[in-house]
ZADRENTOR-744374 format. One record per residue (C-alpha): residue number from 1; residue in one letter; x, y, z. Coordinates in steps of 0.02 Angstrom, whole numbers, plus 32768, in hexadecimal, padded with zeros to 4 digits. Layout:
N
DRENPA     i   aa     px     py     pz
DRENPA   NUM    A      X      Y      Z
...
//
This chain:
126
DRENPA     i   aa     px     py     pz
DRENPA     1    X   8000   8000   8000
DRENPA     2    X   8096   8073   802A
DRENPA     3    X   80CC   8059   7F78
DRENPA     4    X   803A   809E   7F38
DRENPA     5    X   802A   8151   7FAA
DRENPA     6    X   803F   81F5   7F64
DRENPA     7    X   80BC   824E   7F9B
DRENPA     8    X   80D1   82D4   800E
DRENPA     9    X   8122   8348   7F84
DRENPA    10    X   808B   831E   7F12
DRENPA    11    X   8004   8368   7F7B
DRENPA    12    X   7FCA   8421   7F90
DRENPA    13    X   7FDF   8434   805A
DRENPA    14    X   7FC9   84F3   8072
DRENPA    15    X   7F40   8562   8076
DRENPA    16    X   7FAB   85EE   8017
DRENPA    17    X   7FC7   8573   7F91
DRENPA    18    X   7EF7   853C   7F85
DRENPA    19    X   7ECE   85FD   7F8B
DRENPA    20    X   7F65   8616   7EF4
DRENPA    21    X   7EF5   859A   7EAB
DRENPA    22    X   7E5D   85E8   7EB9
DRENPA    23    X   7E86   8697   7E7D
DRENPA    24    X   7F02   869A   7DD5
DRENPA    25    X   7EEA   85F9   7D97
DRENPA    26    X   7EAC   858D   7CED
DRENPA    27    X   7E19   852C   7CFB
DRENPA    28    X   7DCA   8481   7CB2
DRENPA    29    X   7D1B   8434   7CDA
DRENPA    30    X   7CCA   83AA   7CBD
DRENPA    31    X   7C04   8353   7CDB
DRENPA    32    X   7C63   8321   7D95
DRENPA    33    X   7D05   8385   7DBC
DRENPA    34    X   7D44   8426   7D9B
DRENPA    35    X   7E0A   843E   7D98
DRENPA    36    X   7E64   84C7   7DB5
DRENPA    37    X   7F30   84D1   7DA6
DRENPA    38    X   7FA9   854A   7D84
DRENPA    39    X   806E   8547   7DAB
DRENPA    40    X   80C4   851B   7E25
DRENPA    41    X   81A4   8537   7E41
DRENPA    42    X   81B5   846B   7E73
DRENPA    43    X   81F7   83F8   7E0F
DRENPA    44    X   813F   838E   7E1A
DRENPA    45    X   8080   83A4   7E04
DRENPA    46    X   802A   83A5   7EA6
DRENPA    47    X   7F7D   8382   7EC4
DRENPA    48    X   7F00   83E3   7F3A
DRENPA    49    X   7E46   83A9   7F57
DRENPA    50    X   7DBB   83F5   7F9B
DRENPA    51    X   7D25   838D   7FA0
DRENPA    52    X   7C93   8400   7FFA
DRENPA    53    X   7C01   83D0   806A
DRENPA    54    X   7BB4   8408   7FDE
DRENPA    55    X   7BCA   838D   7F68
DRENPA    56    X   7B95   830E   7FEE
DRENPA    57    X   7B6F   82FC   8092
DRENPA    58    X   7BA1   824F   80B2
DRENPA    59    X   7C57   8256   80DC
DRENPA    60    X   7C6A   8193   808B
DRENPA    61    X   7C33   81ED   7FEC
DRENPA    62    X   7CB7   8272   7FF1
DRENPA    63    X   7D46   8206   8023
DRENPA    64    X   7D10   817F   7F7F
DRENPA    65    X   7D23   8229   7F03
DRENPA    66    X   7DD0   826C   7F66
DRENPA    67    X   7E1E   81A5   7F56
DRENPA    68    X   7DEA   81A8   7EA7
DRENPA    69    X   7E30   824F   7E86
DRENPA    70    X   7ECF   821D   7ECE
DRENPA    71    X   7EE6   818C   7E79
DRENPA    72    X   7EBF   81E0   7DBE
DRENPA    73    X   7F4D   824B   7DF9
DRENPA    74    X   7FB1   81C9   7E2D
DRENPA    75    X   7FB2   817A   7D80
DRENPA    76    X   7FB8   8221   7D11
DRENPA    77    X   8049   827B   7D88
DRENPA    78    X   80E5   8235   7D2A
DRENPA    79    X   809A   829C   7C75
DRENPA    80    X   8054   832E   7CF0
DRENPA    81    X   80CD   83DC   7CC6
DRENPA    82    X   80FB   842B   7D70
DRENPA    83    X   8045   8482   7D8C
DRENPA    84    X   7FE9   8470   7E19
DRENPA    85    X   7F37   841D   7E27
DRENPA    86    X   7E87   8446   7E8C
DRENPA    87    X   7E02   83BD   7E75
DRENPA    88    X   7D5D   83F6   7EA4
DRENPA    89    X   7CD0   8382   7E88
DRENPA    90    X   7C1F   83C1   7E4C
DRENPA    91    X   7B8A   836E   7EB2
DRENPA    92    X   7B5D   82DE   7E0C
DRENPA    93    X   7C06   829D   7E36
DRENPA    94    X   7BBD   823A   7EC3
DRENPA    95    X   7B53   81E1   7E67
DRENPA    96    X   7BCA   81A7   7DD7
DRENPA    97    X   7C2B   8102   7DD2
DRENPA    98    X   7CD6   80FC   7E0A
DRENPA    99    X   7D09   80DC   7D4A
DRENPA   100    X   7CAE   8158   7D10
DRENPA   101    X   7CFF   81E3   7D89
DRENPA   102    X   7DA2   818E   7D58
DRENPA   103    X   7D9C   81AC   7CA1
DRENPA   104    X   7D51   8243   7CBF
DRENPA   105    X   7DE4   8287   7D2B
DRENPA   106    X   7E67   8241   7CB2
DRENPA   107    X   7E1E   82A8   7C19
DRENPA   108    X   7E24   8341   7C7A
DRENPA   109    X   7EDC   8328   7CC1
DRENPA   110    X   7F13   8305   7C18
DRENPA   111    X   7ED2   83AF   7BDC
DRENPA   112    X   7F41   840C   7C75
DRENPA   113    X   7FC4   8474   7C37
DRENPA   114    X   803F   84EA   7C80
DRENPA   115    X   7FFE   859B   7C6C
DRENPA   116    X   8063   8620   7C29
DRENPA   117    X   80C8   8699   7CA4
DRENPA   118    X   809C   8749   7CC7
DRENPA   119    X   80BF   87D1   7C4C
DRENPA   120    X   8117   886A   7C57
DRENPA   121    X   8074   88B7   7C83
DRENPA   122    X   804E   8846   7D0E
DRENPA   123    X   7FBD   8805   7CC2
DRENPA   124    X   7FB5   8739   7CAC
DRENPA   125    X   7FAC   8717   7BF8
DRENPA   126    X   7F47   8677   7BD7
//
């Protein structure tokens, strides 16, 4: 099982990075998830989730969509570029198969891409 963990370099652990995250960064979504990521000065992607009350109540339900999450990213990390990765999950996500999440969250981590720096203007071109 030990083989299998992610490790601690690959995970988003601070709330200035999540908040990064959430202001200046590119977007994907999907019927379940929505991914944002944007760049990160490691040498690895690195994964964040946040899987709301929201999207269920039952914690079983939200743990099921974060191991799944983590897993896709387990798989896709080695072709990842050095950006870093929020998975939120939408509220249908609960009710989906655990395949169907899975190919779901590999189409959208294939379609991450490093965005491009800031310009001389300090505006983020996209």
């Amino acid at each position: 099982m030990r083989a299998a963990a992610l490790p601690r370099d690959a995970r988003l652990r601070r709330a200035a990075d999540f908040a990064a995250l959430r202001t200046v960064s590119g977007r994907l979504g999907g019927r379940c998830f929505l991914l944002r990521f944007g760049n990160n000065d490691v040498d690895t992607a690195r994964l964040g989730l946040a899987i709301s009350k929201r999207c269920s109540k039952r914690a079983v339900d939200r743990n099921r969509i974060k191991r799944l999450a983590r897993e896709a990213f387990r798989r896709a990390r080695i072709a990842l570029p050095h950006v870093d990765i929020l998975v939120m999950a939408r509220d249908s996500a609960v009710k989906e198969t655990g395949e169907a999440l899975l190919a779901e969250l590999d189409m959208l981590l294939r379609k991450v891409r490093p965005l491009k720096r800031e310009g001389a203007d300090g505006t983020i071109a996209r």
